[in-house]
C-alpha positions as semicolon CSV with decimal commas, in nm:
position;residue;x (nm);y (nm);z (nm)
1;X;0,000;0,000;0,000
2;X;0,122;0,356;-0,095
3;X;-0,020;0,669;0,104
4;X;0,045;1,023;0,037
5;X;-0,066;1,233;0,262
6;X;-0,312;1,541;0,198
7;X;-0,327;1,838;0,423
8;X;-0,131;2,187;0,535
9;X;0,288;2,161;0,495
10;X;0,403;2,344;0,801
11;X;0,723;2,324;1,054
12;X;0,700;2,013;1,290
13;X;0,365;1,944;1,158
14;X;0,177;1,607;1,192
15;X;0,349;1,472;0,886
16;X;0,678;1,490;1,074
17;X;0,553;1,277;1,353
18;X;0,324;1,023;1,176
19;X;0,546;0,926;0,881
20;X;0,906;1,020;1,074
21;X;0,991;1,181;0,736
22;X;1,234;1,542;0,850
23;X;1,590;1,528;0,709
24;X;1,535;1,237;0,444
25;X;1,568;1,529;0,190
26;X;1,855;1,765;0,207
27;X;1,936;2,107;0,003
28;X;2,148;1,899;-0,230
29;X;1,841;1,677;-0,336
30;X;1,676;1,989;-0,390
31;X;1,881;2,149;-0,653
32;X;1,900;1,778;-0,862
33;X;1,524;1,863;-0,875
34;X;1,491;1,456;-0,785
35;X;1,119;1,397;-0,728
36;X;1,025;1,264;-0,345
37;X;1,156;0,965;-0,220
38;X;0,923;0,682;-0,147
39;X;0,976;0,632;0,265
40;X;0,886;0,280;0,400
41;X;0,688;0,297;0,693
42;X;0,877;0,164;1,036
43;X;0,665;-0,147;1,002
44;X;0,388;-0,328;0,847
45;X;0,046;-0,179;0,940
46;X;0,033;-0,306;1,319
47;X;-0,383;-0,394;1,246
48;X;-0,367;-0,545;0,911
49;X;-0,017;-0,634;0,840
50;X;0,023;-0,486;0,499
51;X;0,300;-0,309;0,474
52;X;0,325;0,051;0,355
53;X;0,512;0,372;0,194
54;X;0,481;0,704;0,222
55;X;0,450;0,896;-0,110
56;X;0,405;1,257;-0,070
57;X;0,534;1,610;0,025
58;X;0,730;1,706;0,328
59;X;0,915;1,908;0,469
60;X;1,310;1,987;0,375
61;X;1,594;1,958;0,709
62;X;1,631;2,300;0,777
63;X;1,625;2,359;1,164
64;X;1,624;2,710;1,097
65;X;1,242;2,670;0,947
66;X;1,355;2,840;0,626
67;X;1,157;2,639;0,409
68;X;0,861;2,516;0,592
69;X;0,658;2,831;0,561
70;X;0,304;2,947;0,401
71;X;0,245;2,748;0,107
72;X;0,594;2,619;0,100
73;X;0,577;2,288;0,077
74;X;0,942;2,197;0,214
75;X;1,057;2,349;-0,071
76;X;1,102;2,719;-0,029
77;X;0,846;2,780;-0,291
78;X;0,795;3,151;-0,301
79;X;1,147;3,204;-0,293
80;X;1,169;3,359;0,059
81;X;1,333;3,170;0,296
82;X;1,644;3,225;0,479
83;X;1,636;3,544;0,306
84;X;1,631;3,401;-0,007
85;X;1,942;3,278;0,041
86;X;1,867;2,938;-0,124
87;X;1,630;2,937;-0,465
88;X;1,381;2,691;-0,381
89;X;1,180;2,507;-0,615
90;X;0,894;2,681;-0,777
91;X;0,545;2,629;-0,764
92;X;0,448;2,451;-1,075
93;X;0,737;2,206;-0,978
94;X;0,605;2,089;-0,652
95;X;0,232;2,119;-0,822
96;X;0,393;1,818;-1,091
97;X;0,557;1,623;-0,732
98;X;0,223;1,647;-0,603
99;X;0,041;1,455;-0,862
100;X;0,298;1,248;-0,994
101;X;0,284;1,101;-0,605
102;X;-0,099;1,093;-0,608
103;X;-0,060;0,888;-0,903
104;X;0,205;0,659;-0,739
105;X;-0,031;0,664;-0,449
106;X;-0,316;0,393;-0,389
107;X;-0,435;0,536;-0,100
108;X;-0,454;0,916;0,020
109;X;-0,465;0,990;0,374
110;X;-0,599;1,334;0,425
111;X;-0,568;1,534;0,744
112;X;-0,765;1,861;0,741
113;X;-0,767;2,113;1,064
114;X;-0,732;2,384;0,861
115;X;-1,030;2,592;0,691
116;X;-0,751;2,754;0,435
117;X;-0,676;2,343;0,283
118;X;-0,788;2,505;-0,032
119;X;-0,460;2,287;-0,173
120;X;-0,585;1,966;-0,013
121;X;-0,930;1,993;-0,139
122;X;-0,767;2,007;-0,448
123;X;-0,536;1,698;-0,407
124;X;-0,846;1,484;-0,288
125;X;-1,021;1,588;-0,623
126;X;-0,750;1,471;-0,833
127;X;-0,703;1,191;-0,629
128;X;-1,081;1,079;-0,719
129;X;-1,021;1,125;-1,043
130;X;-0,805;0,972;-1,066
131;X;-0,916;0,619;-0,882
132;X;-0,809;0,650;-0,537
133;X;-0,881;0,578;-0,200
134;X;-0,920;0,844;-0,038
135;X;-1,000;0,876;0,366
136;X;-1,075;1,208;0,524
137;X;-1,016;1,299;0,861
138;X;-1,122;1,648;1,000
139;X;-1,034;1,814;1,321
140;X;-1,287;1,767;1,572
141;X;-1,177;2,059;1,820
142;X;-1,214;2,334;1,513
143;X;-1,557;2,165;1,371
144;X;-1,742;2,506;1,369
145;X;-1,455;2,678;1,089
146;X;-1,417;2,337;0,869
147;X;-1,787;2,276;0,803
148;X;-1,780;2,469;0,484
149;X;-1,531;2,208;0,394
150;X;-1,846;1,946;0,349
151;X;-1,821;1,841;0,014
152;X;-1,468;1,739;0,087
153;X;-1,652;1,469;0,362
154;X;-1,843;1,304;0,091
155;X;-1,567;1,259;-0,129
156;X;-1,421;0,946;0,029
157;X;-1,474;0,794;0,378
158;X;-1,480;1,029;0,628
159;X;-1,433;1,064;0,998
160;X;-1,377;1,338;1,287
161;X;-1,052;1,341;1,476
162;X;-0,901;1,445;1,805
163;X;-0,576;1,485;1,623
164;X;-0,406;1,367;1,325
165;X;-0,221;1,059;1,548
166;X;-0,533;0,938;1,582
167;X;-0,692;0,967;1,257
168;X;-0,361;0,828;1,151
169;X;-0,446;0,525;1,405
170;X;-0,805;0,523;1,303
171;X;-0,716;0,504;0,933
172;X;-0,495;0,188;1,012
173;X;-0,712;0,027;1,197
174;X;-0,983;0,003;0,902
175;X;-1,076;-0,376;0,814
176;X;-0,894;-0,488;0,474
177;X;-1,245;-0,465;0,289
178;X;-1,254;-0,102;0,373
179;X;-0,944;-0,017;0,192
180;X;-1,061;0,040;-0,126
């Protein structure tokens, strides 16, 4: 199984914790304009067994934060960071990362706590399109400011969460038959 994960890029955000993915990608990497590296997951899924990779944006090693701002996507994307000290990668680059790894993808994992995930309702879109699974959590403490984001509920199976570790958990623990 292949997951790439939908939702707001941002410093020491959930991604960082769930998938263990900061500092697999370096400045170097960045400038080869390499697409993202497919990360194996610590261990097979601990409730069905399958094993899985993550497929998907994150954010750069840069314990300075200079690329993990505003629409950044890891990558320094408006050209800002560090005081533009290092060129980034532009938008219609990480646009192409995006959905080449939605297309590498067979499931999409989507974390929204955020009523601004104007990019992720974007990415589950294309991800229906284009045949995926797609499971969509929403943060359950900020219900009142995401329930414009409705439609984005119906578009694959859907759930409220305390946090994104446990919609993470909650998406694991779905029964094999549910994958799909």
């Amino acid at each position: 199984m292949k997951i790439y994960a939908a939702g707001k890029v941002a410093q020491g955000n959930w991604r960082e914790r769930i998938f263990g993915i900061r500092g697999v990608w370096d400045l170097d990497d960045m400038e080869k304009m390499t697409p993202w590296p497919e990360i194996k997951g610590d261990d097979s899924n601990p409730f069905t067994g399958e094993d899985w990779t993550y497929v998907g944006p994150y954010a750069l090693s840069c314990d300075h934060g200079c690329m993990h701002g505003a629409n950044q996507h890891g990558l320094n994307a408006d050209g800002t960071g560090e005081g533009g000290a290092y060129p980034g990668v532009h938008r219609d680059e990480i646009h192409r990362r995006c959905l080449e790894a939605i297309d590498a993808c067979t499931h999409v994992f989507a974390w929204i706590d955020d009523p601004t995930a104007y990019g992720t309702l974007v990415e589950i879109g294309y991800a229906l399109a284009r045949g995926k699974s797609v499971h969509v959590y929403f943060d359950s403490a900020k219900r009142s400011s995401l329930l414009d984001l409705w439609f984005a509920a119906y578009s694959g199976k859907f759930a409220w969460a305390a946090n994104a570790d446990s919609a993470w958990s909650a998406f694991l623990r779905q029964p094999r038959d549910e994958w799909s």
